[in-house]
N, C-alpha and C positions, 0 to 999 in steps of 0.2 A: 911415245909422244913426249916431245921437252915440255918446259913447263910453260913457255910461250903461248903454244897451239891451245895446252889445259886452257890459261887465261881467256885465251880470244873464246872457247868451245862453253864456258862456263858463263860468256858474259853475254851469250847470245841466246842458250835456253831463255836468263833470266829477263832478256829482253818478251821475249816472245811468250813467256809465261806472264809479265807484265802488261802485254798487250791484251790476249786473252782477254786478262782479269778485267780492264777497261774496260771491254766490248759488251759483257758478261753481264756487267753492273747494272745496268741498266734493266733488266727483265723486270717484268712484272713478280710483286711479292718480296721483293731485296727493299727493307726498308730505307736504306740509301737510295733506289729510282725514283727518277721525277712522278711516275706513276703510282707509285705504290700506296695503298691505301690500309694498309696495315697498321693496328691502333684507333683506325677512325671508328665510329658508332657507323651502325647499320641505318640506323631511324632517326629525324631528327628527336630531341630531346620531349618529350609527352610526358602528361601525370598520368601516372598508373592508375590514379583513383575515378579521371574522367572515363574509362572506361564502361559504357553501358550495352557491351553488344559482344558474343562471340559469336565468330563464323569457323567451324572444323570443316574441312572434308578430305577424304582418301577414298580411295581406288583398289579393291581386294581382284589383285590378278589374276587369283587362279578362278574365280567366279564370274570377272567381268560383274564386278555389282561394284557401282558411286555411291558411297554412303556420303551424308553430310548430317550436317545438325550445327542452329544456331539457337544459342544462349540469351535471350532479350530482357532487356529489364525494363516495365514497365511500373504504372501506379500502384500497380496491384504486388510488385517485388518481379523476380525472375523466372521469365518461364522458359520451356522449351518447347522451338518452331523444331517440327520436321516435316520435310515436303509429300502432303499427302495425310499425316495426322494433323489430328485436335492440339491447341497449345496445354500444356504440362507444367503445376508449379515446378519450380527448380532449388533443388537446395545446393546453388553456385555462388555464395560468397565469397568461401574459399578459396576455390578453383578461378575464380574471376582473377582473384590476386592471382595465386600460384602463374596463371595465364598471363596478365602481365609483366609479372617479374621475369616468367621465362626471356619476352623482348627487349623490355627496357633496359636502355642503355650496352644491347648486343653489340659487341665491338669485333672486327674484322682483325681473324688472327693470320687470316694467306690470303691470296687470291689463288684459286686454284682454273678458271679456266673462263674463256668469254664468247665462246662458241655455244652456238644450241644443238652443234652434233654431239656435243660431247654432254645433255643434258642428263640424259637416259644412263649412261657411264655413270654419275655419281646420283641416280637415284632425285632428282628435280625436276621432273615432268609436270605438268599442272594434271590436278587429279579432276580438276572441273574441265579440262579439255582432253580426257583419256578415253581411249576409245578400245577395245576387246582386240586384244594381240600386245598392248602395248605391255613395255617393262620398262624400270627405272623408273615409277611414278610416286613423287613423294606424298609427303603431309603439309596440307595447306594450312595455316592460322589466318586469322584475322583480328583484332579489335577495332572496333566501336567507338565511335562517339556516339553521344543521345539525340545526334540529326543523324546517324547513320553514315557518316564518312569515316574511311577508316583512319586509324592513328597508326597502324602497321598490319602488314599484309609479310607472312614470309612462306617461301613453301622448306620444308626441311626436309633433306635426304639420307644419304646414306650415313652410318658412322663412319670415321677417316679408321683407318686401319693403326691398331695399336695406339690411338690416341681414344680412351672412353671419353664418352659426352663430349666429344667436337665432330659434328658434321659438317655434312656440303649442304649448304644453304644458297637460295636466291627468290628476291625480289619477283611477283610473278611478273611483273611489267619490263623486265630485265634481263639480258643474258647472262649477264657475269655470273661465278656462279664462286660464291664465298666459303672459307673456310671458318668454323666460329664453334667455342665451347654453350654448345644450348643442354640446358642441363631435362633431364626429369620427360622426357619428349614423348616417353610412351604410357604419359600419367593423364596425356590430353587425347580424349578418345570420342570416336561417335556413336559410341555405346550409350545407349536413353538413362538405360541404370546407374550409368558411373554419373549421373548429374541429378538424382532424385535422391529424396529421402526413402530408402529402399523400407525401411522398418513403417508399413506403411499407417500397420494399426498401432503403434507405440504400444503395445502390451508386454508389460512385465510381470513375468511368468511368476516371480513371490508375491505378486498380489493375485494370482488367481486362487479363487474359492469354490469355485462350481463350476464344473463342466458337465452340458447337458446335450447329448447325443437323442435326437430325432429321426431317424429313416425311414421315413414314409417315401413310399414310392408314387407318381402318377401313372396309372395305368388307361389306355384307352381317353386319356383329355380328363381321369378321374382321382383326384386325389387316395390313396389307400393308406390308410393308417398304420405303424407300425408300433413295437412298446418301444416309450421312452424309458432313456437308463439315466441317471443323474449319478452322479459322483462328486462327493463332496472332498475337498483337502485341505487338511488342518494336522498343523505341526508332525508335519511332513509325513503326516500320512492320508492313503484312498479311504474314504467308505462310501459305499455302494448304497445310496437309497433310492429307496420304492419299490424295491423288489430284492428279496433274499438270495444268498450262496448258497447253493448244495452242501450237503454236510461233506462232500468229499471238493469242492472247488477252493480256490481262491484269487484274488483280484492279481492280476498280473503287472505286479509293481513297476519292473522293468521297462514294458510297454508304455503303463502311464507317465512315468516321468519322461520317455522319451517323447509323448505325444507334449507333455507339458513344456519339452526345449523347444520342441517343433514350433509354436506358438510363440515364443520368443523370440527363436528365428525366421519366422514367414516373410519373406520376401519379395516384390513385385520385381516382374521382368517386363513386363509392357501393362498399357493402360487400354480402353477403350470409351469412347462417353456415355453416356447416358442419353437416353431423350429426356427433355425436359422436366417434362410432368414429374418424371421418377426422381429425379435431383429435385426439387423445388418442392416436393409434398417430403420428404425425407426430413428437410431443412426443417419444417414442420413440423415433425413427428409424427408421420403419419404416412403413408400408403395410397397414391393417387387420390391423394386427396385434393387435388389440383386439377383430377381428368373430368373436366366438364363440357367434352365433346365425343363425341365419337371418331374424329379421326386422332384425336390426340391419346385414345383409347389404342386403337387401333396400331399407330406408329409404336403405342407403347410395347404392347404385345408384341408385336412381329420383332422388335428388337430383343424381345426377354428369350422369344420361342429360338432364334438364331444363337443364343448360347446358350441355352441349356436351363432356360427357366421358364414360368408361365404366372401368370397373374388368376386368382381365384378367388371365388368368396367370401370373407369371413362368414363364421358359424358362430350361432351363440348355442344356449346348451341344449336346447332342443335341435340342433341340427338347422335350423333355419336359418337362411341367408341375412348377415346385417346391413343396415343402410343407416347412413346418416341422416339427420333432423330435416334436411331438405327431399328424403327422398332417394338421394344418388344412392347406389349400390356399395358396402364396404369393401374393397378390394385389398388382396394383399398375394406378394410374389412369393412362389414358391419354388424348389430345386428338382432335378428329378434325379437328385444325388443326395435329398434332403437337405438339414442343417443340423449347425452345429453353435450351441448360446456358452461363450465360455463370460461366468460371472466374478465380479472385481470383488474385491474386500470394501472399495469404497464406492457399493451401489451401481458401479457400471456393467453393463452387462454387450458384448458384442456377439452381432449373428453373424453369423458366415453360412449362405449356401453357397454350393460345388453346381457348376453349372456342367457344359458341354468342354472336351479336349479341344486346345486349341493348338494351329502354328501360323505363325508371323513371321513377320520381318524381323525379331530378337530369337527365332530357332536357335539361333548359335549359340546361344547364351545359356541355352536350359541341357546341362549337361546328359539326362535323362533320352531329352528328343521328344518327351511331352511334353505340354503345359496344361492348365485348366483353370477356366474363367472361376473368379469369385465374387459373390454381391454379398457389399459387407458393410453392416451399418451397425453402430453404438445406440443404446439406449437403458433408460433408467431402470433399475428395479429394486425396489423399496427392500425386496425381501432378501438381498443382500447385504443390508447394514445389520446389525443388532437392534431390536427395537428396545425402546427407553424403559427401562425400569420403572414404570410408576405405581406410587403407594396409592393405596384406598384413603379417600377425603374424608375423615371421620363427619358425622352428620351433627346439625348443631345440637345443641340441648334448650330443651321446651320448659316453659315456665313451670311452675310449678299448676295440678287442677284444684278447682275448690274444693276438693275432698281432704286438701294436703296430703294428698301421695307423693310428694315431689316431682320432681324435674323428669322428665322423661327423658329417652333417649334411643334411638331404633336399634342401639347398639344391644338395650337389654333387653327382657322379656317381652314387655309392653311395644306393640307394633304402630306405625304412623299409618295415616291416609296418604296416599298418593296415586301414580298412579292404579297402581291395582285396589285403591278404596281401602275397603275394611279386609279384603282377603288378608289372612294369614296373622288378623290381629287377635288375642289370646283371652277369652273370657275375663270379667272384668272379675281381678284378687280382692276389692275392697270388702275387709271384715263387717258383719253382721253388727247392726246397733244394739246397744244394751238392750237388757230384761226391760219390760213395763216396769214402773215404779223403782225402778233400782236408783239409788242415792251412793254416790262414790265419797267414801270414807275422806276428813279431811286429814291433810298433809299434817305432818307434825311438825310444830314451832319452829324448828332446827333446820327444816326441809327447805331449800330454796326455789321459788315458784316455779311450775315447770315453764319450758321453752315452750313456744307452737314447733310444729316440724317443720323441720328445715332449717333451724338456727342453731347455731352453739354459742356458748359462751366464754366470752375472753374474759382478759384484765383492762379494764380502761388505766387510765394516766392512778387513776386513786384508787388503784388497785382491787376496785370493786368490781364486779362482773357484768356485764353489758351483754346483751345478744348483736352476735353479725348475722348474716343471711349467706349461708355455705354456696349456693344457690348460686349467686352472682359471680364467688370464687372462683367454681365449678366450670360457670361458661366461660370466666375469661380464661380457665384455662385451656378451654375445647376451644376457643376462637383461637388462640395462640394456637393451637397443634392445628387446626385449618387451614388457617393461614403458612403455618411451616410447611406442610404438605403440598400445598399450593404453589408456593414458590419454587421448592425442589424441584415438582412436575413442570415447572411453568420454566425452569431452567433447565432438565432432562430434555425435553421438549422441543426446546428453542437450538439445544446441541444436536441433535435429531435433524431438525428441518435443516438448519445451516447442511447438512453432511449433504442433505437429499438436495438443497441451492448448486453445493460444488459439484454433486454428482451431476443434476443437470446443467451448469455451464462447459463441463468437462463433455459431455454429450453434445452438445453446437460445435465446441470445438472440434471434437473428431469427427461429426458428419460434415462438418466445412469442408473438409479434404477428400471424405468417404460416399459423400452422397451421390458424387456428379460423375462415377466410374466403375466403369469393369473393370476388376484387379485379374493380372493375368499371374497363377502361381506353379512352381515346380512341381510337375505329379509325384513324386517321391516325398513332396512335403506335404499336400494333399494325404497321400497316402497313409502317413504317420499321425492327423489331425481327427480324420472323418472313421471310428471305429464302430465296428458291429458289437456286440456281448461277448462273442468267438475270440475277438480279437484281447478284450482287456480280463477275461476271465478265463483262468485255466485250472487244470487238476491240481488238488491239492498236494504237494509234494509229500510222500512218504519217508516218516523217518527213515536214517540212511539204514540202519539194521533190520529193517521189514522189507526192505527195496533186492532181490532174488541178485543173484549174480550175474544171469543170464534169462534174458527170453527168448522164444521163437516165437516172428510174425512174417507177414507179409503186406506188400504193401502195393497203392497203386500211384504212381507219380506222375504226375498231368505239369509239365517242363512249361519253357515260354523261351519266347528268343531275347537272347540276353541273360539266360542265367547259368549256371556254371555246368556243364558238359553240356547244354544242351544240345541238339543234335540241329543240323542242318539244314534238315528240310521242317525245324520246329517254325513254324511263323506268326504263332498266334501270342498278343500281348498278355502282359500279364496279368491286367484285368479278366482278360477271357479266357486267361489257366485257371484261378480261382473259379471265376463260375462254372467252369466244367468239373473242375473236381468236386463242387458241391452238388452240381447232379448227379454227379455217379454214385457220390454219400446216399444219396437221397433213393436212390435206385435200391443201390442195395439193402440200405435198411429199413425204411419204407415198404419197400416193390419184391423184395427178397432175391431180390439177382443175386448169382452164384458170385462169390467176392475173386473166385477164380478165375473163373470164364473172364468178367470184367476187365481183370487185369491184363489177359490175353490179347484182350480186344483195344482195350486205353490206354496200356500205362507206356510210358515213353523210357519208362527204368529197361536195365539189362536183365531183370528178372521176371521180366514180361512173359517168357516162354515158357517159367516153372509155375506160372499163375501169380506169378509176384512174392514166392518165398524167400524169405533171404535167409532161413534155416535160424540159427541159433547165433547170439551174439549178447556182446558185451554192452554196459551203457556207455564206457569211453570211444566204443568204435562209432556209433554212428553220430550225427552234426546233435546238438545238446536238446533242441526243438524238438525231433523226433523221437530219441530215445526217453526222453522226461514224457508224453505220448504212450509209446511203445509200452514202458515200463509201469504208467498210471493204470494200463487196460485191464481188468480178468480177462481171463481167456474168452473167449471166441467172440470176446466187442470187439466192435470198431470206433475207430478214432473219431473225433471230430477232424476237421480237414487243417493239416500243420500244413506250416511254410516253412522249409530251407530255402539255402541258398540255388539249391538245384530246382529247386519248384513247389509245386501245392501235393502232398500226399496224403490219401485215405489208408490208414493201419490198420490191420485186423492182426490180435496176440491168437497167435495159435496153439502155444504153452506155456 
């Protein structure tokens, strides 16, 4: 080819790659087309701050469930609406902003497409128009104004591919369907929990002092009494009062401190309300004290008996039902899980009963697959602070009698009238008068006249001697030391009551939020809170050089689905592992069933077929629960009932 033909072949690509380029220019998203809206803002320009309303919702595909949830801020601050529950304070200051900022001033980095075939492709379907089959359904937002109109609306889909934080975005009233860096997008959720103050009792586990386990159970619609355990903690240790350790036990540190984070950590996943009377007599301090109808009774009741509680009557000490000054009967709720009173350092004292297992609409949430109601209210109790040091008020001192015995005083021998009278006052000391005719010798020249009792003599100004009256001395000085005393106590006192003022403003405060709800809590946190004796007291570990190298036992292991080998056809929860293992305890040592046989028949272990021996072994081989157990026993007892990881086991040491 000369170099002619090159020229003309060279100048014709570039014509035609010129043209191209022209034709080209134009598309949508080329910041040079007349079209292009790339750089523009999404929304016109709004203050973040008048924001008073959010509206979430999505679309979970694989379930066909519309979740939503909207954020409202009213006089009372913010709550949360869901469709179908009670409104919910909301702790969304934060997240209000955060929520904001995510729109304001969202600027259009492409256009990516203006079709609504092409919706579902980049994940912007409207989740309030999705219907079970669909895919590609995004996340709606919305903000508020305080009339309810929105300041922006966007639904947000999928992330763009290799570009983090920019999705496909659009308008729901809109096909176009935008390209745009939205940051933080899976921090806005229709989760109840991610918008509450989850901590819902605000307890801080270093100021707890007293935890006090009650299990009483209602049997037959009848309250049954159970022993109360108290456990006191002080600089960083358990003691156990009102009842003693075995010479061979001790308090199971481990377990307490972990029930002590538990309580730190409690956490609600859903709420339910109260009926009225129960919130409004709380606010009160008091227990239906508000129920002064019988359907308000009634409503009361059937709402307690549907989770897991019941309304009964106080007792005073003869067992007799109480009632107030009007009459009405004293009533108060109880659990058929009991309670549990953990006590504050400064006078507060919170109850928690365990009602009935719940599932809801937040199942998802409770990792477990349980949950369980709790009715939990704050109140005062005195016998948590230190009470005041006060000194004894010395008593005044009494004139002098015409006997001149002097000043009396209750402090010495000589006793007062009050109120017990003459009790306890001391035959009267005054010496016998002289002989008949007896004539007392006079003083000698030199002798200075005696004093009466009760005076001594000083120096006046002229250094002569004058009588004072000790007497007077004497009381101002007991008025001063009464006065001192008085004041101390009168300031001991007044530090005192001020503690028992804050404790109870401290107690309105937390029943303001505690009164007017069923707390719904994780059964595994449940679990770690609400202890039997079994549970926080174990054998007393033996030194390590008394501790055998090896024992032989056997054992019987009552599994549960969910715990580690358990078998397939295990189905029973693990509530109802424990209580069967404790029957079979009870069986055998009680009832005297053969600990063999039992295990043939119960145990869910692979040594079920040898009666449950597991022969001879180390304390490192088996899980540290059982062998600390194992190793506590003499021979031929049995265990109380341990928990592994694998389930509830009854031990019997065979050598």
């Amino acid at each position: 080819m000369n170099e002619t033909i090159k020229t003309i072949a060279f100048g014709a690509i570039a014509v035609v790659a010129l043209i191209l380029s022209y034709l080209t220019s134009q598309k949508p998203g080329d910041p040079a087309g007349e079209d292009s809206k790339m750089g523009q803002a999404l929304f016109e320009t709004f203050d973040p701050m008048a924001a008073t309303g959010i509206e979430i919702a999505e679309f979970d595909e694989d379930s066909s469930d519309a979740k939503s949830l909207e954020i409202v801020k009213d006089v009372a601050g913010w709550v949360i609406r869901r469709p179908g529950r009670p409104d919910y304070p909301a702790n969304a200051d934060n997240q209000v902003k955060d929520v904001s900022t995510i729109l304001f001033d969202l600027r259009i980095l492409d256009t990516a497409g203006d079709g609504a075939g092409q919706h579902a492709d980049f994940g912007v379907l409207d989740p309030s128009q999705a219907v079970p089959g669909d895919r590609g359904i995004g996340k709606m937002i919305a903000l508020k104004n305080d009339k309810g109109s929105p300041l922006a609306r966007l639904i947000i889909g999928n992330e763009v591919e290799n570009l983090p934080g920019t999705h496909y975005v659009r308008k729901p009233q809109e096909n176009t369907v935008f390209i745009a860096e939205v940051q933080n997008v899976n921090d806005v959720s229709t989760k109840f929990v991610d918008w509450v103050e989850r901590d819902f009792l605000d307890l801080d586990k270093w100021n707890i002092k007293r935890v006090t386990f009650d299990n009483f159970e209602i049997k037959e619609g009848k309250l049954v009494p159970a022993a109360v355990h108290t456990l006191d903690y002080e600089d960083s240790a358990w003691k156990l009062s009102g009842s003693a350790l075995g010479a061979q036990e001790e308090l199971n540190k481990d377990r307490l401190d972990e029930m002590k984070d538990a309580f730190d950590d409690l956490e609600i996943i859903d709420v339910e309300r109260k009926p009225e009377v129960l919130a409004s007599s709380l606010l009160k301090g008091n227990e239906f004290v508000d129920a002064n109808n019988r359907e308000a009774l009634v409503q009361s009741a059937s709402s307690l008996v549907q989770k897991g509680f019941q309304p009964v009557n106080e007792l005073d000490a003869t067992g007799k039902p109480k009632a107030y000054p009007n009459g009405k009967p004293m009533l108060k709720v109880v659990s058929e899980k009991g309670e549990v009173r953990v006590g504050m350092k400064d006078g507060v004292e919170y109850v928690l009963r365990f009602g009935q297992t719940y599932r809801g609409p937040e199942d998802e949430e409770n990792a477990t697959g349980d949950s369980r109601y709790i009715y939990a209210f704050a109140r005062v109790n005195e016998s948590l602070l230190d009470p005041p040091a006060l000194e004894a008020v010395p008593t005044p001192l009494t004139a002098p009698d015409v006997n001149g015995t002097g000043p009396t005083d209750s402090n010495s021998t000589q006793g007062e009238k009050g109120d017990q009278g003459d009790k306890g006052k001391p035959p009267s000391l005054k010496p016998p008068g002289p002989p008949p005719n007896f004539t007392p010798p006079s003083a000698p020249p030199t002798t200075p006249p005696s004093l009466p009792v009760g005076q001594v003599a000083v120096a006046n100004e002229g250094n002569a001697s004058m009588p004072v009256d000790d007497f007077a001395v004497r009381k101002a000085q007991r008025e001063a030391e009464i006065s001192r005393v008085k004041s101390s106590n009168a300031s001991k006192q007044s530090e005192f009551d001020q503690k028992v003022v804050k404790a109870t403003e401290r107690v309105q405060e937390l029943n303001q939020n505690l009164a007017g709800w069923y707390y719904v809590i994780p059964n595994e946190v449940y679990e770690k809170i609400r202890l039997d004796r079994s549970d926080f007291v174990k054998p007393r570990e033996k030194e390590e050089e008394a501790r055998p190298e090896e024992v032989k036992a056997s054992h019987i292991l009552i599994s549960y689905k969910g715990a580690d080998r358990a078998d397939a056809d295990v189905t029973r929860s693990k509530e109802e592992a424990k209580a069967e293992a404790e029957r079979i305890r009870s069986l055998i040592v009680s009832e005297g069933e053969d600990f063999a046989e039992m295990a043939r028949k119960h145990s869910n272990g692979p040594s079920k077929t040898k009666g449950g021996d597991l022969g001879k072994f180390k304390f490192e081989v088996m899980a540290k629960p059982f062998s600390e157990a194992a190793f506590a026993l003499e021979v031929d007892a049995v265990s109380e009932v341990v928990e592994t990881d694998f389930g509830y086991h009854v031990i019997k040491r065979t050598e």
